[in-house]
C-alpha positions as CSV (number, residue, x, y, z in Angstrom):
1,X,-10.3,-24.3,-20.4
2,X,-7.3,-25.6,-18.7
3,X,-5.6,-28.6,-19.1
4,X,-6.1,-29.7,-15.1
5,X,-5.3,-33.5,-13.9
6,X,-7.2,-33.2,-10.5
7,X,-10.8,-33.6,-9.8
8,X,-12.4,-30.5,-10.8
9,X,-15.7,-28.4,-9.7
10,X,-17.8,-26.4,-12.1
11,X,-18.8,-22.6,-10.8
12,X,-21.4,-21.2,-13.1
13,X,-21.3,-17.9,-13.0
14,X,-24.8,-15.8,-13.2
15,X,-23.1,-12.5,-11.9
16,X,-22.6,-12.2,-8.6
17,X,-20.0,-9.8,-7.2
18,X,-18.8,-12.4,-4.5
19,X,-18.4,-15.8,-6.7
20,X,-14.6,-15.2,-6.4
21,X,-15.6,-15.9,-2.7
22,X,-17.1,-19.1,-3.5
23,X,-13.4,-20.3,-5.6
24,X,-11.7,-18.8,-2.5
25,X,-13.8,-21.1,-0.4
26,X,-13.3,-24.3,-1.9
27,X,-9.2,-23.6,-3.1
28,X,-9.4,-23.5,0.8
29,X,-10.4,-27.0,1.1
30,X,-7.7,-28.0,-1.7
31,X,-10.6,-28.5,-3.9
32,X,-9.7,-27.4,-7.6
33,X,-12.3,-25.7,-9.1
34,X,-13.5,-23.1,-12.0
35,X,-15.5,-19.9,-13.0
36,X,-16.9,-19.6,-16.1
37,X,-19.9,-17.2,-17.1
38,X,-23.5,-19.4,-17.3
39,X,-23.3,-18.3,-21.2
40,X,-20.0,-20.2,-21.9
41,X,-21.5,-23.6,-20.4
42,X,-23.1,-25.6,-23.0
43,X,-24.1,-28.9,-23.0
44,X,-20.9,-29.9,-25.0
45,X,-18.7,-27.8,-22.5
46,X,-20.2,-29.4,-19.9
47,X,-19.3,-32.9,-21.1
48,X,-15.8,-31.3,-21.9
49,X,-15.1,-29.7,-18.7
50,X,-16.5,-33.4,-17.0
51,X,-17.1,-31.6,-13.4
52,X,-17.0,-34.0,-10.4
53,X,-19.5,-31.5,-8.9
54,X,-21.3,-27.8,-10.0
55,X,-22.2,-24.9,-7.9
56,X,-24.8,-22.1,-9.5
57,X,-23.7,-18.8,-8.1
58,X,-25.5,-15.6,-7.3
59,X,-26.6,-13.4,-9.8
60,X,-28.5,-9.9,-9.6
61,X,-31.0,-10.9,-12.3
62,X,-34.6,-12.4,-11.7
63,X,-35.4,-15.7,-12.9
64,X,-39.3,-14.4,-13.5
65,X,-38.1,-12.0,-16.5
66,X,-38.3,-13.4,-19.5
67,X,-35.0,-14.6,-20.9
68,X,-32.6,-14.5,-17.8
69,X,-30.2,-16.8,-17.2
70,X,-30.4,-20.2,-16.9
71,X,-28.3,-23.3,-16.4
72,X,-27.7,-26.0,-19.0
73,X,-30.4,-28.4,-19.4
74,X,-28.3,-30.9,-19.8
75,X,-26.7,-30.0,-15.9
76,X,-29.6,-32.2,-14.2
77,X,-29.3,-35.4,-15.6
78,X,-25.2,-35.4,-15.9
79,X,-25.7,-37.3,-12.2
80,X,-23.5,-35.2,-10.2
81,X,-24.3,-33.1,-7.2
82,X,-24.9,-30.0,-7.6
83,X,-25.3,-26.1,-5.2
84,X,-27.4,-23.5,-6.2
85,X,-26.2,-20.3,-4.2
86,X,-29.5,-17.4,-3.7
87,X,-30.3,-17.0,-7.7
88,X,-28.5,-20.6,-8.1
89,X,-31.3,-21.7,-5.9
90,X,-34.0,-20.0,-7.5
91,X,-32.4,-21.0,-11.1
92,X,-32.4,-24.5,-9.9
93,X,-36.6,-24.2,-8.9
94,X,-38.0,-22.7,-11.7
95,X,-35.9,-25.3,-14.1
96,X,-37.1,-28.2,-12.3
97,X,-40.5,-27.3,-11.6
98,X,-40.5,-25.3,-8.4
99,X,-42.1,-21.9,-8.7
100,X,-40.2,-18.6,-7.7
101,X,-42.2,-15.4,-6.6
102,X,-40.5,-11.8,-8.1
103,X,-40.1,-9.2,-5.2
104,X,-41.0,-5.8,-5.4
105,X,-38.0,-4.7,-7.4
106,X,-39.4,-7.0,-10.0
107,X,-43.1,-6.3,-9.8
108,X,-43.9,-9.6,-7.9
109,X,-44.7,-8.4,-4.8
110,X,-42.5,-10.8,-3.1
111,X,-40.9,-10.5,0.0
112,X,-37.3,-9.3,-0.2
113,X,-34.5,-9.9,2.1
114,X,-31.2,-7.9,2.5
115,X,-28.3,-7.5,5.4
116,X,-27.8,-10.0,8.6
117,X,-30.7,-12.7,9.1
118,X,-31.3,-16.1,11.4
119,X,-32.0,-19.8,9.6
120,X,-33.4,-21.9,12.0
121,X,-33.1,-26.1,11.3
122,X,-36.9,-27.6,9.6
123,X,-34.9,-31.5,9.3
124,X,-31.5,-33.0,9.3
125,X,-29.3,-33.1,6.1
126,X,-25.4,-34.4,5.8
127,X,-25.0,-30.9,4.0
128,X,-25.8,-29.0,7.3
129,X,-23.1,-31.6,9.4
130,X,-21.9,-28.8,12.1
131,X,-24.2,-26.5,11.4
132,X,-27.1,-25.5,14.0
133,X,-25.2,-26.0,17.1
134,X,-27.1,-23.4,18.8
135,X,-30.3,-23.9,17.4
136,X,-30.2,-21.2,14.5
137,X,-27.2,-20.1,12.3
138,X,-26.3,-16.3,11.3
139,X,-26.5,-16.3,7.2
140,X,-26.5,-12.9,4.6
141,X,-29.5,-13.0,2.8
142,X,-29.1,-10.2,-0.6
143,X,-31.9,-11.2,-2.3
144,X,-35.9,-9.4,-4.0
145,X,-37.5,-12.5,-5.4
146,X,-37.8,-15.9,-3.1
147,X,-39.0,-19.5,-3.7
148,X,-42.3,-20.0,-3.5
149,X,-43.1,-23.9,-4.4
150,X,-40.8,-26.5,-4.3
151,X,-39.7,-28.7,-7.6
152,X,-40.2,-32.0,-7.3
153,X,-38.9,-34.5,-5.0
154,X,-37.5,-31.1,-2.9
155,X,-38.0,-30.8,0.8
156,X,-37.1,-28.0,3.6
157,X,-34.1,-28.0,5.5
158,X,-33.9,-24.4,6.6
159,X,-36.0,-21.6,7.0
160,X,-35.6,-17.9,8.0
161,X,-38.4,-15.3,8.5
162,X,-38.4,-13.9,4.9
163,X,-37.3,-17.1,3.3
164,X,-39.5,-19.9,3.9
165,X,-37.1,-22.1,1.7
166,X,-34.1,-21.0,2.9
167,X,-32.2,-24.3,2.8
168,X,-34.3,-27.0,0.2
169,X,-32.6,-30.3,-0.9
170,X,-33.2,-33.2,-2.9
171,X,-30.7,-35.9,-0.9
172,X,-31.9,-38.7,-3.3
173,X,-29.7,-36.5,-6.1
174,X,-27.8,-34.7,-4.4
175,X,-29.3,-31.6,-5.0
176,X,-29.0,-28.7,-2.8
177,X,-30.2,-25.0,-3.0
178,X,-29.7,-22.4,-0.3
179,X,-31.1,-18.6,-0.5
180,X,-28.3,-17.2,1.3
181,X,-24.4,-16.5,0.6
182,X,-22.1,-19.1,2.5
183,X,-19.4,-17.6,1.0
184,X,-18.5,-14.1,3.0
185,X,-17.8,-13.8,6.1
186,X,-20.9,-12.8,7.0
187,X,-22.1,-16.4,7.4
188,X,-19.8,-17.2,9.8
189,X,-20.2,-21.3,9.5
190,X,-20.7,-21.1,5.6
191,X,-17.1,-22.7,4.8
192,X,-18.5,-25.9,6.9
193,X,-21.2,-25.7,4.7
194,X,-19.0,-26.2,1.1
195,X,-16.7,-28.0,3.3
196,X,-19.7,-30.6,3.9
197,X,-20.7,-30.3,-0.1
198,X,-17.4,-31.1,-1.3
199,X,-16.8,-33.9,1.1
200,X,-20.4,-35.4,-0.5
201,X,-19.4,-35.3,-3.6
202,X,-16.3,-37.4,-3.1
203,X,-13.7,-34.5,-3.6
204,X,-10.0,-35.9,-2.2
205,X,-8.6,-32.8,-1.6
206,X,-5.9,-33.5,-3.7
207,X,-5.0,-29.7,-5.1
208,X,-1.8,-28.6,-3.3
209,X,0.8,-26.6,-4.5
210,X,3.5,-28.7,-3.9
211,X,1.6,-30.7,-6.8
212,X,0.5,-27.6,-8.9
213,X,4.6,-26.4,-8.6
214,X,5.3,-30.2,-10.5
215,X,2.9,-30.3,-12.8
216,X,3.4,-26.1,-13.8
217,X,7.4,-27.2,-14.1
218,X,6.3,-29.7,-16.8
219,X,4.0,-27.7,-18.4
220,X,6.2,-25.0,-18.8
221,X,9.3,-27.3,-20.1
222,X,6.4,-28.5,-22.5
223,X,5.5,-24.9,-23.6
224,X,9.0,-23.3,-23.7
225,X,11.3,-25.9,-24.8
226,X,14.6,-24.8,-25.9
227,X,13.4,-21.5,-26.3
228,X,14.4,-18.3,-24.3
229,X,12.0,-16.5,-21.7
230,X,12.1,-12.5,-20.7
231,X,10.4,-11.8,-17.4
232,X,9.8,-8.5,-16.4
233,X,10.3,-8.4,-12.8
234,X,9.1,-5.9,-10.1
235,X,10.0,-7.6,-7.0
236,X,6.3,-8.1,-5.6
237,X,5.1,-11.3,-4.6
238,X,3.3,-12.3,-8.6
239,X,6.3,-11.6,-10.4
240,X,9.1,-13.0,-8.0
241,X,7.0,-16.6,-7.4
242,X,6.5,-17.2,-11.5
243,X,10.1,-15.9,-12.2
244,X,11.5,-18.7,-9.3
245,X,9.5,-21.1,-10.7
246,X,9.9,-20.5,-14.4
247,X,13.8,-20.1,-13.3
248,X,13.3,-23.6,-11.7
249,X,11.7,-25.3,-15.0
250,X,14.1,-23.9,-17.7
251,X,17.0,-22.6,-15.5
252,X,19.4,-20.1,-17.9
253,X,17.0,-20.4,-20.5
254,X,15.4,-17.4,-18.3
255,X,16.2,-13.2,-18.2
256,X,14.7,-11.4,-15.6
257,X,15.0,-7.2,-16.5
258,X,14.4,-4.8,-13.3
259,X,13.2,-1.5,-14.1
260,X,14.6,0.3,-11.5
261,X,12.4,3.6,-12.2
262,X,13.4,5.9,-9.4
263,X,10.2,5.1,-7.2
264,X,10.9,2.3,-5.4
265,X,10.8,2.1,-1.7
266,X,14.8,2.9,0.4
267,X,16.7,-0.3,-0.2
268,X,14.1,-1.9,-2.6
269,X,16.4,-1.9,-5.8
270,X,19.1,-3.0,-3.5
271,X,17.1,-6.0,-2.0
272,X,15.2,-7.3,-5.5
273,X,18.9,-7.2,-6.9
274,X,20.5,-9.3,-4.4
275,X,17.6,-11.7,-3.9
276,X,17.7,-13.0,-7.6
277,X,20.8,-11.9,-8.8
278,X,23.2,-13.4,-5.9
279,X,20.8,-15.9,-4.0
280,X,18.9,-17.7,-7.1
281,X,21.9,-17.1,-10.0
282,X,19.7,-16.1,-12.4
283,X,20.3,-14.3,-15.3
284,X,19.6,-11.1,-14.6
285,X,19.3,-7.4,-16.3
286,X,19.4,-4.4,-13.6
287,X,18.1,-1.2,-15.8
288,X,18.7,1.8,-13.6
289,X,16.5,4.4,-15.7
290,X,16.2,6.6,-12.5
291,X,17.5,9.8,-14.4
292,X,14.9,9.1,-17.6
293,X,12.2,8.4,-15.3
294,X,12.6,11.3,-13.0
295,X,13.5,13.7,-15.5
296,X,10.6,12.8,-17.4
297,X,8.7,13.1,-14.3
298,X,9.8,16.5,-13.1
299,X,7.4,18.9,-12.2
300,X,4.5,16.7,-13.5
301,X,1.1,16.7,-11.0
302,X,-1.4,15.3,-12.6
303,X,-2.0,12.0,-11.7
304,X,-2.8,10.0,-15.5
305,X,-0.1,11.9,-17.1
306,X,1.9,10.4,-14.4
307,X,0.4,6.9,-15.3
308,X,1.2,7.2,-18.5
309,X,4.5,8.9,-18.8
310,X,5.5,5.8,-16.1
311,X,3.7,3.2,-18.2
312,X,5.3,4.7,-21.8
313,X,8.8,4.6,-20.3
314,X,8.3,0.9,-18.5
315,X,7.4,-0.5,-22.3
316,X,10.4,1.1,-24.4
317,X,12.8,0.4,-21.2
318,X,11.5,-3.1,-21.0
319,X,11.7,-3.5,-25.1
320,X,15.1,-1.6,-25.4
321,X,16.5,-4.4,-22.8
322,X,14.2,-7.8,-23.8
323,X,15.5,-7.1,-27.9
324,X,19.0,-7.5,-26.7
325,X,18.3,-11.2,-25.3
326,X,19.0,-13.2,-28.3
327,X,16.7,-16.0,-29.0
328,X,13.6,-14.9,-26.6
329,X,10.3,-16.1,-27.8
330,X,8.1,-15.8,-24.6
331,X,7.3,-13.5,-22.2
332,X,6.6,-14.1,-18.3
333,X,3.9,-12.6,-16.6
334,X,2.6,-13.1,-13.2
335,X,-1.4,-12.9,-14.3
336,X,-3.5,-14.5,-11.5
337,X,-6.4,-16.2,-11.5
338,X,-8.5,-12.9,-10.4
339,X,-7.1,-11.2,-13.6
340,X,-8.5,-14.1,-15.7
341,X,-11.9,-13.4,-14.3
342,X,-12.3,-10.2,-14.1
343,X,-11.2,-10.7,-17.6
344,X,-13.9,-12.2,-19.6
345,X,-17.4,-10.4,-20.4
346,X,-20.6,-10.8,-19.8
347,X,-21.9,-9.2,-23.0
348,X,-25.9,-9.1,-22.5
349,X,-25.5,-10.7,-19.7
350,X,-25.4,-9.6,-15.6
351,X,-22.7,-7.7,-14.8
352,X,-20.0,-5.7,-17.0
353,X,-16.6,-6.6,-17.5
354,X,-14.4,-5.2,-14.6
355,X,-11.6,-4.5,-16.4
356,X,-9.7,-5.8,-19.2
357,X,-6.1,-7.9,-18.6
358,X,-3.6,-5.5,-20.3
359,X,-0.3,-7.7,-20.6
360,X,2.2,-5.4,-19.5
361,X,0.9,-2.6,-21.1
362,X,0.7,-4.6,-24.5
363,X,4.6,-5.8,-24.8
364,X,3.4,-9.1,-26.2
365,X,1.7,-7.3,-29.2
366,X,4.6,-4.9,-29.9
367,X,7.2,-7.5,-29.4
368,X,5.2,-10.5,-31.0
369,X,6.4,-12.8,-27.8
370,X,3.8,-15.8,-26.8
371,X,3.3,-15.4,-23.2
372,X,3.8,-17.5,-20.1
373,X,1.5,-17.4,-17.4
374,X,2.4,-20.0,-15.0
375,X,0.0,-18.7,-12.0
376,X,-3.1,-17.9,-14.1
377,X,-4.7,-20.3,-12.3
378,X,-4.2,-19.2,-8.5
379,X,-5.6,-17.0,-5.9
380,X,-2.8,-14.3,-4.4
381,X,-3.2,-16.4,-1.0
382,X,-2.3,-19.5,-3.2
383,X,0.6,-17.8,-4.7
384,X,2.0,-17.0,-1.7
385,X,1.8,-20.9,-0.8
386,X,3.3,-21.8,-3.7
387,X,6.4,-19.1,-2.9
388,X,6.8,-21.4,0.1
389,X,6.8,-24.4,-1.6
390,X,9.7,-22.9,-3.7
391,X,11.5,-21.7,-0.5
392,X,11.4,-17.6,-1.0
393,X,12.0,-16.0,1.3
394,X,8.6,-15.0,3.7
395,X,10.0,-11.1,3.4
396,X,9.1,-11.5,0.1
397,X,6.3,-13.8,0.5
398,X,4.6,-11.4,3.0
399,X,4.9,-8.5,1.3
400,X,2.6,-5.8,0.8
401,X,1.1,-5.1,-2.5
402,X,3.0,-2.2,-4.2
403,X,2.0,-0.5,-7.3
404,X,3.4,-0.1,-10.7
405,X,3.3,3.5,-11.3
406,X,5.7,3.0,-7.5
407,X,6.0,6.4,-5.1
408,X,4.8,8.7,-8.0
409,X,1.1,8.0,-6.9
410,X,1.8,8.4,-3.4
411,X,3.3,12.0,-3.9
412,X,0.0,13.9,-4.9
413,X,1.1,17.0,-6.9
414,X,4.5,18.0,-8.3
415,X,6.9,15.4,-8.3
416,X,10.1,15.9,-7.6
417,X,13.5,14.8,-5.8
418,X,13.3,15.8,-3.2
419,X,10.0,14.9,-2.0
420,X,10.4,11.7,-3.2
421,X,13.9,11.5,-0.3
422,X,11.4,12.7,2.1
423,X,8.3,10.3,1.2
424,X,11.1,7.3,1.6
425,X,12.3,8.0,4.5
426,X,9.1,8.7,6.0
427,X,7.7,5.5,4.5
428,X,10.6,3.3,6.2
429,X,10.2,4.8,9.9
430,X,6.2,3.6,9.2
431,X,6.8,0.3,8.3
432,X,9.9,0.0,10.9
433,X,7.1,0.7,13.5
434,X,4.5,-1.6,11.8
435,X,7.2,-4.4,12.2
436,X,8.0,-3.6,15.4
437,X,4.5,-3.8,16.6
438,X,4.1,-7.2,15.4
439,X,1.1,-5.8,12.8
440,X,2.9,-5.9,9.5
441,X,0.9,-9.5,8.4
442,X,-2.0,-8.0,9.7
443,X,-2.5,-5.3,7.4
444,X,-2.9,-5.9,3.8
445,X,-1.2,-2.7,2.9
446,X,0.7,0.2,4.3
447,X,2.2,3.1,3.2
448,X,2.7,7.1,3.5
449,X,1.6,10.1,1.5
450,X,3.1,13.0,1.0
451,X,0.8,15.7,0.8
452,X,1.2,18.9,-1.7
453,X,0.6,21.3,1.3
454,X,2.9,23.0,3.7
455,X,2.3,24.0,7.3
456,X,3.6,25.8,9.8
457,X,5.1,24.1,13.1
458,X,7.5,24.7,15.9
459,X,10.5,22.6,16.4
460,X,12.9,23.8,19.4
461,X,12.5,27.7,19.2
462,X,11.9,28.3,15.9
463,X,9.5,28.6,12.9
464,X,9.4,25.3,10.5
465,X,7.2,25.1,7.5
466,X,7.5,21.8,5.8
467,X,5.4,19.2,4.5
468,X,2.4,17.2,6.3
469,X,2.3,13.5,5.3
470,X,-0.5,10.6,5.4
471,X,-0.5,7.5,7.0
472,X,-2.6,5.4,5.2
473,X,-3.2,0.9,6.3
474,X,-6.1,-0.9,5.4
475,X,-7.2,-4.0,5.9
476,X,-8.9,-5.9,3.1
477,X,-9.4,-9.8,1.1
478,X,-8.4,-8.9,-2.3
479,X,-8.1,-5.1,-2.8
480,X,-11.7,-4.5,-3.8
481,X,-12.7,-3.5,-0.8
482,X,-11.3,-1.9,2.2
483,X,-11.0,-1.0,5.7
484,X,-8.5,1.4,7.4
485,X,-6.9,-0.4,10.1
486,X,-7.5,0.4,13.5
487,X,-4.3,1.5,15.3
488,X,-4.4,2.8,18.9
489,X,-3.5,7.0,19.4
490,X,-0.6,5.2,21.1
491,X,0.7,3.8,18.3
492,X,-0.2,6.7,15.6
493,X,1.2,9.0,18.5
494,X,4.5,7.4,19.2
495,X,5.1,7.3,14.6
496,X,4.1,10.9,14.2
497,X,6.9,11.5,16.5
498,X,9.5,9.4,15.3
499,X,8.6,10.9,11.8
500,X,8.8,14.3,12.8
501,X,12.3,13.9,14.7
502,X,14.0,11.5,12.0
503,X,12.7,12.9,8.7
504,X,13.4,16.5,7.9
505,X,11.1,18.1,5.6
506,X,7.8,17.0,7.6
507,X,6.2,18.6,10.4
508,X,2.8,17.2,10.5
509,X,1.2,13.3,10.4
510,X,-2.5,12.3,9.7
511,X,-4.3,9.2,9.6
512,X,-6.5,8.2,6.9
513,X,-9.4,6.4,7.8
514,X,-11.2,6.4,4.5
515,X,-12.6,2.8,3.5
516,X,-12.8,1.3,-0.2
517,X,-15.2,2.6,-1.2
518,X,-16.0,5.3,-1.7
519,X,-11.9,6.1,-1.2
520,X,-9.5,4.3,-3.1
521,X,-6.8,2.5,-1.7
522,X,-3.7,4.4,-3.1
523,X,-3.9,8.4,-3.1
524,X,-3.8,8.7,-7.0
């Protein structure tokens, strides 16, 4: 649990594959607030954690079968109000002395509902302030079982044609319970609708990031001391807001190391070096490993010995150069809030763990440095708030994510020197045209593929047989899922030629309009 002086809400997770949504939702309103799994949340951590309010997420369990989750007993008489989100809801019933009918899926015979659905208005409720303009409001209902008596002291608010109890609420304790998701986009109005919960619970809206950037500066003063920090930096937005504010808190007590591995973008080296070396005065360690990378590299195609030939390299580069920094005791990492979650397990419980958060590939452990994390506790969309409150430049604010393992997963196939001159020139032209289109900050990421296939063409009068390339965009929230962007035949006409004339060594363009899933979002 963090140490957090702002008015806090409680998220108790039961599952669900959106509750990030729900955080996202209510950082939005400047509402701090917290996800931790519904088997961490105790009665003691309850009175710990002190909540100022408590929303029970989703969850793809049913509360008929015996032994799945439930909230805290002690959550209903700790007197603040609380949100029960579609199993939340159905949670909230059955422990209060509602009943809950199992759908079909879990031999109830229940009515399910799934997809797009209508909730028409039963009465009027603060909570639904804004809502129900035009008589009904679009929600996304994902769920088999459904309420089928009311607890106690509960009345309708809401109703839909497979969910009779689509909105319930008890205003008398400020207890509210809908069937649907609020949180993605497919309830358009549902931010009104945690906007409205948050404002009843008496949140201020007092979490900014011009106060998270003073309070992280004294909390890492507090943690470092007079000790020295290592930072490995990669120039991406995570790394280059902690190192400024790190750099900001304890000054030359910093060293950022660049691992320049060869697989940058054209002029990326050049720009991270000038950015924090010249503009910021930092102290600053430029490894240029190009030659062991790439020679390492050489003729390699597939795609995890890549990984880990990169990810081997990164650690003894990083280690060679961190060992010669007298004095360092922690390392800097720019872990994120989403990393925490995803994170911690749900053993026996609803869902899996997504994946686990590797700390640079395990420097801390080999190294024995304590780490620190100063954005753990923001959103990417937060970060890049916060790298405007330290006055970074919005090239690097707005940039695109880029990978670790760099260009080497966007080269499917042999790598070599040459293709990786081609890939970068081809990749600059794309972006150039992005820009000048005015779409860069529309698109969550962008980038070309070169292809391990040659074809034929005709350039002038003669013969050619070079390499195609892919055009790859997508749009997307977080990463996890994806769409390709749509981009007119003018546009994807007029950079397939630009590409072709100003990029020797490709004679063919395509456009990949694979979504996430069932594609990924990199090549490899």
């Amino acid at each position: 649990m963090t140490d957090i002086s702002h008015d806090r809400l409680l998220i108790i997770d039961f599952g669900s594959q959106v509750t990030q949504l729900i955080a996202r939702r209510l950082r939005e309103l400047n509402v701090f607030c917290e996800i931790h799994p519904y088997q961490n949340v105790t009665d003691a951590f309850l009175a710990e954690f002190a909540p100022k309010a408590v929303i029970l997420s989703g969850g793809p369990d049913s509360v008929t079968r015996a032994g799945s989750p439930r909230a805290p007993k002690a959550l209903f008489e700790y007197g603040v109000p609380v949100l029960g989100i579609c199993y939340g809801q159905q949670v909230m019933m059955e422990q209060l002395g509602g009943k809950v009918l199992g759908g079909k899926i879990s031999g109830g015979g229940g009515t399910a509902e799934f997809g797009r659905a209508y909730v028409e208005q039963a009465n009027d409720l603060p909570l639904l302030d804004g809502w129900f303009k035009d008589g009904k409001e679009q929600v996304w209902m994902s769920h088999g079982d459904h309420v089928s008596m009311l607890a106690p002291g509960f009345e309708v608010y809401g109703t839909s044609p497979n969910a009779p109890f689509a909105i319930t609420g008890d205003a008398s304790r400020n207890f509210y319970a809908v069937q649907f998701h609020p949180e993605v986009h497919h309830t358009p109005n549902g931010a009104k609708l945690y906007e409205n919960f948050v404002k009843l619970a008496g949140f201020s809206g007092d979490w900014t990031m011009d106060a998270y950037r003073e309070q992280a500066i004294e909390a890492i003063r507090e943690q470092v001391g007079d000790k020295k920090v290592i930072c490995g930096l990669s120039g991406g937005v995570d790394s280059s807001v902690a190192a400024v504010l790190i750099h900001e808190a304890i000054g030359d007590q910093l060293t950022c190391v660049f691992v320049d591995h060869g697989l940058l973008r054209k002029g990326e080296a050049e720009e991270v070096v000038t950015m924090f070396r010249d503009n910021y005065n930092m102290q600053f360690i430029h490894a240029d490993e190009q030659e062991l990378f790439l020679g390492e590299l050489d003729g390699q195609s597939d795609p995890e010995t890549k990984r880990k030939i990169i990810g081997r390299l990164f650690i003894d580069v990083f280690q060679k150069h961190a060992s010669e920094i007298e004095g360092a005791e922690f390392l800097a990492q720019g872990t994120l809030y989403p990393d925490v979650i995803e994170s911690v397990s749900f053993s026996g419980g609803p869902s899996v763990t997504i994946k686990s958060h590797h700390n640079v590939g395990g420097l801390p452990e080999k190294m024995g440095l304590k780490l620190v994390e100063p954005l753990r506790e923001l959103f990417k969309d937060e970060v890049r708030a916060l790298g405007r409150e330290l006055g970074l430049p919005p090239s690097f604010i707005g940039r695109h994510p880029f990978p670790g393992p760099g260009l080497a997963i966007r080269c499917p196939g042999e790598i070599t020197r040459p293709k990786l001159e081609i890939l970068r020139e081809a990749d600059a032209v794309y972006i150039d045209q992005i820009r000048k289109h005015g779409l860069y900050d529309e698109i969550w990421q962008a980038f070309v593929a070169i292809l391990p296939v040659r074809t034929v063409g005709v350039m002038g009068d003669g013969r050619t047989y070079d390499f195609a390339c892919a055009l790859r965009a997508v749009t997307s929230v977080d990463g996890m899922t994806a769409d390709y962007y749509p981009f007119t035949h003018e546009f994807l006409g007029e950079t397939a030629t630009r590409i072709i004339n100003e990029v020797p060594g490709i004679n063919r363009v395509t456009y990949d309009i694979t979504s996430k899933p069932p594609g990924t979002i990199e090549w490899e």
